[in-house]
Wavefront OBJ file of the C-alpha trace (Angstrom):
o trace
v -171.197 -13.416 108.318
v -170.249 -15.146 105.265
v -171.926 -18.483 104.487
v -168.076 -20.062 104.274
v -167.219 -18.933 107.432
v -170.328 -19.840 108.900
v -169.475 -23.484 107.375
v -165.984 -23.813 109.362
v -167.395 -22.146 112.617
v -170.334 -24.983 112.431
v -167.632 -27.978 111.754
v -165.276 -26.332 115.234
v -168.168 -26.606 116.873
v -169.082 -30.030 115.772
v -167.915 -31.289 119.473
v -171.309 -29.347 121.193
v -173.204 -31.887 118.843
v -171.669 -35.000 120.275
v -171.677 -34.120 123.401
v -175.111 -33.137 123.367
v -176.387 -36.179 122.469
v -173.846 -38.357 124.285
v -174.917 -36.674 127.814
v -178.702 -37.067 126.607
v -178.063 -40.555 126.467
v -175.729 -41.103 129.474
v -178.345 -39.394 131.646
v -181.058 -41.825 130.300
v -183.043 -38.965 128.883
v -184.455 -41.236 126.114
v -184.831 -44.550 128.040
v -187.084 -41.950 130.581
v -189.690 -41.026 127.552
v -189.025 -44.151 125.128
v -192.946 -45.295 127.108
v -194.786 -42.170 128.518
v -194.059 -38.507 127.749
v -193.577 -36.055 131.105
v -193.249 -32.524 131.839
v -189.761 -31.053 132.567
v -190.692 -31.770 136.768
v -191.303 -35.158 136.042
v -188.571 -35.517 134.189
v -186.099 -33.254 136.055
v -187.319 -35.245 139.085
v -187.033 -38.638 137.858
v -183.349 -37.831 136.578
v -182.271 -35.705 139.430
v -181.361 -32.912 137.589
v -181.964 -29.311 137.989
v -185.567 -28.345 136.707
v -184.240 -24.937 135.152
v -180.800 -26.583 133.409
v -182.799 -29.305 132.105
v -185.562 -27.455 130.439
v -182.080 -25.330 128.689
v -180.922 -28.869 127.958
v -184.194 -30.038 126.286
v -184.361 -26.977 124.280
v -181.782 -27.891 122.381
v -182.890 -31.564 121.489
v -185.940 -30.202 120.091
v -183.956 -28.511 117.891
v -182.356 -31.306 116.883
v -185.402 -32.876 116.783
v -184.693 -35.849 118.717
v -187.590 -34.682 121.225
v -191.029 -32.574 120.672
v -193.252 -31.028 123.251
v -197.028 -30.566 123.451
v -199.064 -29.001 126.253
v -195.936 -28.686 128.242
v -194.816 -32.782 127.885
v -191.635 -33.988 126.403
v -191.878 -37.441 123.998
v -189.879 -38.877 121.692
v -189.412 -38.388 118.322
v -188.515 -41.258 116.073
v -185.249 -39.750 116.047
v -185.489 -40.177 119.401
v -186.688 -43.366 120.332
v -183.375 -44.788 118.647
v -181.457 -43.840 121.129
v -183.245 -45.430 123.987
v -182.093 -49.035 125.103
v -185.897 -50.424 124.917
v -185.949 -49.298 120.585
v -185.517 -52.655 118.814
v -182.883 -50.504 116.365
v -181.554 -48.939 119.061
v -178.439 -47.127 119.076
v -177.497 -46.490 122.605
v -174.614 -48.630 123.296
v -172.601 -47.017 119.980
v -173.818 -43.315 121.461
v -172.004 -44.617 125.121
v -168.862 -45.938 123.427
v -168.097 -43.047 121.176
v -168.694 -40.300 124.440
v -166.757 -42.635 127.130
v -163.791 -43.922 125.056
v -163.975 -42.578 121.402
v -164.312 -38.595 121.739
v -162.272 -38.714 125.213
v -159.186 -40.269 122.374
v -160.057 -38.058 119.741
v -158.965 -34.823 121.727
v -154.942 -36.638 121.573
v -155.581 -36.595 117.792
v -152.940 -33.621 117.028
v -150.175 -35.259 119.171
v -150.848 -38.572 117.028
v -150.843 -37.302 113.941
v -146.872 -35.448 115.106
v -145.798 -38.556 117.145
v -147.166 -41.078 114.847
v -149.205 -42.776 117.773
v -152.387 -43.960 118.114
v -154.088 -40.889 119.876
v -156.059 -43.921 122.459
v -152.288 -45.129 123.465
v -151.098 -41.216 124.390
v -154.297 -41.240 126.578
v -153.683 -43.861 128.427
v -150.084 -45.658 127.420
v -151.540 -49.316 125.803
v -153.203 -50.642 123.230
v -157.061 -50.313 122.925
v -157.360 -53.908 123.502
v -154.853 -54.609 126.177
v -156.922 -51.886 127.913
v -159.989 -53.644 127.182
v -159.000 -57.207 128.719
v -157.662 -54.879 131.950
v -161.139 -53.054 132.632
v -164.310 -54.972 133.098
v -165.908 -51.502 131.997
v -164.078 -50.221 129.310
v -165.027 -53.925 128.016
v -168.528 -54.124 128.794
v -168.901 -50.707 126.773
v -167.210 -51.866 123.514
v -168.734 -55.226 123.835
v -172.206 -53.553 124.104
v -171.708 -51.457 121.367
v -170.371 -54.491 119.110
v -173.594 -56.904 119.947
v -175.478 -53.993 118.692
v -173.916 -53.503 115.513
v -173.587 -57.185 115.168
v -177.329 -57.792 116.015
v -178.522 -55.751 113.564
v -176.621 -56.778 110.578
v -178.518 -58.626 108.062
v -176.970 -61.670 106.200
v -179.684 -62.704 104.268
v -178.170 -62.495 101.436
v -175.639 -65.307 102.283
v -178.358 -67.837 102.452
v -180.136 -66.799 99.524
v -177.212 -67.538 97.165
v -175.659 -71.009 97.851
v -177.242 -74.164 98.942
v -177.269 -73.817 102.655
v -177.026 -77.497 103.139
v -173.618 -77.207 101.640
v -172.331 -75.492 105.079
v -171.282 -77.902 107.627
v -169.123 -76.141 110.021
v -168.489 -72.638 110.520
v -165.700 -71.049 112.311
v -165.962 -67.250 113.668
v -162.795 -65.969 114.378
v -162.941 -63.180 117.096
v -166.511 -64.030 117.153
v -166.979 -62.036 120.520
v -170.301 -63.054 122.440
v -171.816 -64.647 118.988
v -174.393 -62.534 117.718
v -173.377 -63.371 114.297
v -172.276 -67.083 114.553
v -175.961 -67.361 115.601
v -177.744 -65.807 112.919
v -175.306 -67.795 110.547
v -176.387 -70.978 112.120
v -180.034 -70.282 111.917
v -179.496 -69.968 108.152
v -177.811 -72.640 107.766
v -179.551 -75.510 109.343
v -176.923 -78.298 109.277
v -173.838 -76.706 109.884
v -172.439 -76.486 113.679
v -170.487 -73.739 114.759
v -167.157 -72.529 116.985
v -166.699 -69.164 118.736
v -163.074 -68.091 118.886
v -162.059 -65.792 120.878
v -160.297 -64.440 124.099
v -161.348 -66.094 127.186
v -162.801 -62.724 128.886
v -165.943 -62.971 126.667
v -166.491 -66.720 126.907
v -169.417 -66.428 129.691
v -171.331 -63.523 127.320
v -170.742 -66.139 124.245
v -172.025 -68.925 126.095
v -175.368 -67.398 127.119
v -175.711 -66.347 124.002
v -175.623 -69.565 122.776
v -177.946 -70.875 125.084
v -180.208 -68.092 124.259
v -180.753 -68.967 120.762
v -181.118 -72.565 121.593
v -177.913 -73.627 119.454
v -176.021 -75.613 123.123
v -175.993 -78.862 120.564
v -174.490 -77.148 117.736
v -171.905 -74.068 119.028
v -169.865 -73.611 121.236
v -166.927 -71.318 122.566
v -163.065 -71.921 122.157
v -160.467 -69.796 123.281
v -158.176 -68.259 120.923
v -155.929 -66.088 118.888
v -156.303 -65.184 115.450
v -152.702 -64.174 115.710
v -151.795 -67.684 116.142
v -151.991 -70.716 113.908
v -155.086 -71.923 113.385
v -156.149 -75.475 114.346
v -159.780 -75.587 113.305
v -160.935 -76.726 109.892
v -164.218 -75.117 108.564
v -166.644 -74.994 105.272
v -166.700 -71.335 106.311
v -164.786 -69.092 107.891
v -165.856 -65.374 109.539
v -163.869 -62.238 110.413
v -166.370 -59.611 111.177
v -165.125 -56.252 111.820
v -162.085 -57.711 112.660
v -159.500 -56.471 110.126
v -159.917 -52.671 110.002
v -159.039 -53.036 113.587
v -155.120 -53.669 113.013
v -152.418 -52.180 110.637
v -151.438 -53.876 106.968
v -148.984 -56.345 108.794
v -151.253 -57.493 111.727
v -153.874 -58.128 109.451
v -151.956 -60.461 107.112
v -150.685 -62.283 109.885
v -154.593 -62.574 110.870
v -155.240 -63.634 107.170
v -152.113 -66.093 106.679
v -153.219 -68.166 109.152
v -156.758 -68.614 108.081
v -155.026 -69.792 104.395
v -153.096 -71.882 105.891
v -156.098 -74.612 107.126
v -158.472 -73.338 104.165
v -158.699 -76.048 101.594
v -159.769 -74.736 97.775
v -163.402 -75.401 98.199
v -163.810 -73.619 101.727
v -164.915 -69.875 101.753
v -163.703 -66.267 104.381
v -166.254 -64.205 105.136
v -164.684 -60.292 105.393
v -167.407 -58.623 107.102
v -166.500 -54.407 106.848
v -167.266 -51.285 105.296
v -165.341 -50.522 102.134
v -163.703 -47.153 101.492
v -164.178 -45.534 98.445
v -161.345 -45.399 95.756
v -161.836 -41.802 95.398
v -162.033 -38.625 97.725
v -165.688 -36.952 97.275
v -167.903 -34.766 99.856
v -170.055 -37.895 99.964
v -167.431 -40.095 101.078
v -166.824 -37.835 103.938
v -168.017 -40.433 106.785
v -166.255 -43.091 104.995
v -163.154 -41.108 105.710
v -163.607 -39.785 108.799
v -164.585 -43.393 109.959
v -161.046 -44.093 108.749
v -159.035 -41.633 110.827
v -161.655 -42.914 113.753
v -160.836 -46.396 113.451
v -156.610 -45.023 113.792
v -157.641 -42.708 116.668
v -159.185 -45.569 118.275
v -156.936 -48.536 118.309
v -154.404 -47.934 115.460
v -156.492 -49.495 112.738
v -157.622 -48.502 109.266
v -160.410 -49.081 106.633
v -159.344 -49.869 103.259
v -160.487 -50.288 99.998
v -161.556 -52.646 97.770
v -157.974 -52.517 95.973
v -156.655 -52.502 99.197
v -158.448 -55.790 100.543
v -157.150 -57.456 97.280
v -153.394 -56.218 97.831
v -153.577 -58.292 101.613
v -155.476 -60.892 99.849
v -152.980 -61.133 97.166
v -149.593 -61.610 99.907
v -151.585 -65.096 101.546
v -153.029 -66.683 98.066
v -156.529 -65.453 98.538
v -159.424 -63.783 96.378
v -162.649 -62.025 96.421
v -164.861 -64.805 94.623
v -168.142 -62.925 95.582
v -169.232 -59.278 97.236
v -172.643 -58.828 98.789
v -173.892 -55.162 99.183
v -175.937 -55.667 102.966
v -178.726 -53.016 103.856
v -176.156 -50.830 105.673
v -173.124 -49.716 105.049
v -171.507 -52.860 105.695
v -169.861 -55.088 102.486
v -169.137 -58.588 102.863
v -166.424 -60.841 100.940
v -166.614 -64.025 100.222
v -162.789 -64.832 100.104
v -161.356 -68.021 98.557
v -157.734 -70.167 98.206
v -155.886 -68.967 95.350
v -153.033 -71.441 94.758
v -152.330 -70.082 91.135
v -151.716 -66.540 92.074
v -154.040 -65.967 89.402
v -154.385 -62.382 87.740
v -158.536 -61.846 88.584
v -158.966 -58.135 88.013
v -162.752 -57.472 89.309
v -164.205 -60.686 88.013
v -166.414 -61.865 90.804
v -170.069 -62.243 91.114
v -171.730 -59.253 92.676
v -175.141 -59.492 95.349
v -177.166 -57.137 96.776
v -178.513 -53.431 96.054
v -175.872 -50.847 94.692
l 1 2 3 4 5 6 7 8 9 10 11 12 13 14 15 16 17 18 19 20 21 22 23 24 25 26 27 28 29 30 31 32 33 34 35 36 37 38 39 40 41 42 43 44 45 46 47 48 49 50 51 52 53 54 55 56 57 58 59 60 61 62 63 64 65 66 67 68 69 70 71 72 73 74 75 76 77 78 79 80 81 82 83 84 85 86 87 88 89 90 91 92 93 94 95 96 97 98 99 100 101 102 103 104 105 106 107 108 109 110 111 112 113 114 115 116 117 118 119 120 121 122 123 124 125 126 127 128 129 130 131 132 133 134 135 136 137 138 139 140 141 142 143 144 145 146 147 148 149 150 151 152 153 154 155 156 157 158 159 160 161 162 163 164 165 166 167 168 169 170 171 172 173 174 175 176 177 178 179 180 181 182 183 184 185 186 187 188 189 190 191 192 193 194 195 196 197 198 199 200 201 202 203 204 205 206 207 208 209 210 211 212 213 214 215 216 217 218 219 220 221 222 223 224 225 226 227 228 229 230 231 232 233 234 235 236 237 238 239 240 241 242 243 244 245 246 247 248 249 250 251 252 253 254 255 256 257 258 259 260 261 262 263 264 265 266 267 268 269 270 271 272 273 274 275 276 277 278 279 280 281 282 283 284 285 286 287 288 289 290 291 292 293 294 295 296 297 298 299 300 301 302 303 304 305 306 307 308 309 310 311 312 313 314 315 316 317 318 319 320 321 322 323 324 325 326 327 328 329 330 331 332 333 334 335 336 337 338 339 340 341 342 343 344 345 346 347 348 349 350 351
């Protein structure tokens, strides 16, 4: 067979990947050897799984190298170990939302893309979120797979270029259980800190809070960041927020954060940036676009295109930090002059 054919026969057949590894985790496969390795018994055994399936099953992992076997014992790889719950990078809960929620939405795609519908709403007839506030599951899921990703971003970079004493109060909007208020207010040593968000996560937030030993300095308050805002802040956070909702949602979002943000108070955007133009590397970028629309009807944008919502509420990129990840964060300022800025900012981090 021709290697070009072989090349569209592989990307069909893309789904047996993610499923693969989805059901590896689901069954707790890698949580089972993350400490000891075990023969296929043991294993079979401790998962209650049939012995002969299983040792198919684990065939194919070590081809994918997320597993290796010596003198008949499965262990880990390092692959491996991050997708086990006890890896301190681990990336279990974002392996258990995509296979519960995300691929079960992508197989609507086609009658989106001809009905114009978010492919999650023809599954099951309401918005991602409204479904999320409904199901104590389908919200423990995403919320697990958000600490993670939240947990493991690194703002360093924040404190490293501004006086952190400067930083007095800091508002995350749609801050979910807090995992990056926290590491904000670790950094920055005076400031105190609000939480707002829905009332279904308050309890989560809270214990986070108390966690990282912050009761005197954050706390939770329920709210919408489609309503006015009330609370006045040095600094204001929306991570992962935006690329959740369409051009118009998201300038309501953004509107009301101008409207309490005096000239000398800085936004945090907190996303990934798609490129301006279409290459084979950008694939994932792109892909994570038409995700992010399967999903709940959002989009990613680019830089030009975070400027054009910027633009509509009197707001500017005034600094962009590149993280460790593929994560970009803008630091957003008031704009009262509708001044013509091009690209002149100040620019952090490793390109």
């Amino acid at each position: 067979m021709d290697v070009e054919k072989m090349k569209i026969i592989n990307m069909i057949q893309g789904y047996s990947h993610s499923y693969i590894v989805y059901s590896a985790v689901e069954l707790g496969i890698f949580n089972a050897l993350f400490s000891k390795s075990m023969t296929n018994q043991q294993l079979a055994t401790e998962l209650h799984l049939s012995p002969l399936l299983l040792e198919r099953f684990m065939k194919v992992l070590i081809a994918m190298d997320f597993v290796y076997q010596e003198n008949d014992q499965y262990s880990l790889t390092s692959l491996g170990e991050k997708l086990s719950n006890d890896s301190e990078d681990s990336m279990a809960a974002m392996i258990l939302f995509n296979g519960r929620i995300c691929m079960k939405a992508w197989g609507y795609f086609y009658e989106g893309l001809k009905k114009n519908i978010s492919p999650i709403e023809l599954m099951e007839g309401e918005a991602f979120f409204e479904i999320n506030e409904m199901s104590q599951n389908r919200l423990g899921t995403f919320n697990d797979m958000m600490r993670q990703s939240s947990s493991q971003l690194n703002l360093e970079l924040l404190f490293q270029t501004r006086k952190v004493t400067d930083i007095k109060r800091i508002v995350d909007i749609g801050g979910g259980a807090g995992d990056v208020i926290t590491q904000l207010l670790q950094g920055f040593p005076l400031a105190e800190g609000i939480i707002l968000d829905k009332d279904y996560i308050k309890a989560e937030a809270e214990e986070t809070i108390r966690i990282s030993r912050l009761q005197k300095r954050c706390q939770f308050i329920e709210g919408d960041f489609f309503l006015p805002l009330e609370h006045k802040a040095d600094m204001y956070v929306l991570s992962r927020i935006l690329h959740d909702w369409d051009d118009r949602q998201a300038t309501a979002i953004l509107s009301n954060i101008a409207a309490v943000m005096a000239d000398d108070n800085v936004l945090l955007i907190i996303e990934k940036i798609l490129p301006e133009n279409v290459s084979r590397q950008a694939l994932p970028a792109f892909l994570g676009d038409m995700h992010i629309w399967t999903l709940c009807n959002g989009q990613e944008r680019t830089e030009s295109g975070y400027e054009q919502l910027l633009q509509q509420v009197n707001l500017y990129i005034a600094r962009k930090h590149f993280t460790d990840s593929d994560i970009v964060i803008l630091e957003v300022k008031k704009d009262e002059q509708h001044t013509d800025r091009g690209k002149d900012y100040e620019i952090f981090g490793a390109l």
